[in-house]
N, C-alpha and C positions, 0 to 999 in steps of 0.2 A: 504494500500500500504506500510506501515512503513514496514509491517513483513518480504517483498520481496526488499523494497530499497539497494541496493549494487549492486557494478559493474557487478558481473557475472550476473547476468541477466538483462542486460541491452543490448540494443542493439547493441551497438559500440566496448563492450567486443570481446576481442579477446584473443586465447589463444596458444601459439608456444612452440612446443617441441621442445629443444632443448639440443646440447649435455651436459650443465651443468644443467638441470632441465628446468621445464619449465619459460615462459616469458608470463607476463600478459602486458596487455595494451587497450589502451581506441585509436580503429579506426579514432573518431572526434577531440578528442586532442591533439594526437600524444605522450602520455609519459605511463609510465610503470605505472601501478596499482595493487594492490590486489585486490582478491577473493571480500575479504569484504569490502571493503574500499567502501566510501558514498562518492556520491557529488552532487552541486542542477541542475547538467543538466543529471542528469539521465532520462534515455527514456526505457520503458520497454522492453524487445522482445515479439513476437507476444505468445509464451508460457505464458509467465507470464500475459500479457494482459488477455487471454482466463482464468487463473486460479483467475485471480481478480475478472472478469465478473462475473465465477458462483460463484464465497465467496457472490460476491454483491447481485447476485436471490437467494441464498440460505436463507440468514437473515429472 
């Protein structure tokens, strides 16, 4: 899971275009994040879930 850990694929990631660029931010906590940025309540989204699963049967 290290290799996937960051905001964007996390569930609560959210991402707004807007007229100066875009705006990232975390749905559950309410503040603005980066792409890559880490933190210990990350939650996967159901993609990354599915791509953890098969790394795990593939071993």
């Amino acid at each position: 899971m290290k290799d996937f850990h960051c905001c964007a694929t996390c569930q609560h990631f959210k991402a707004e275009k807007q007229v100066k660029g875009m705006k990232y931010y975390c749905s559950r906590l309410g503040f603005e994040t980066m792409t890559n940025y880490k933190f210990n309540c990350w939650s996967p989204n159901v993609n990354v879930k599915k791509l953890i699963n098969k790394l795990k049967m593939d071993r």
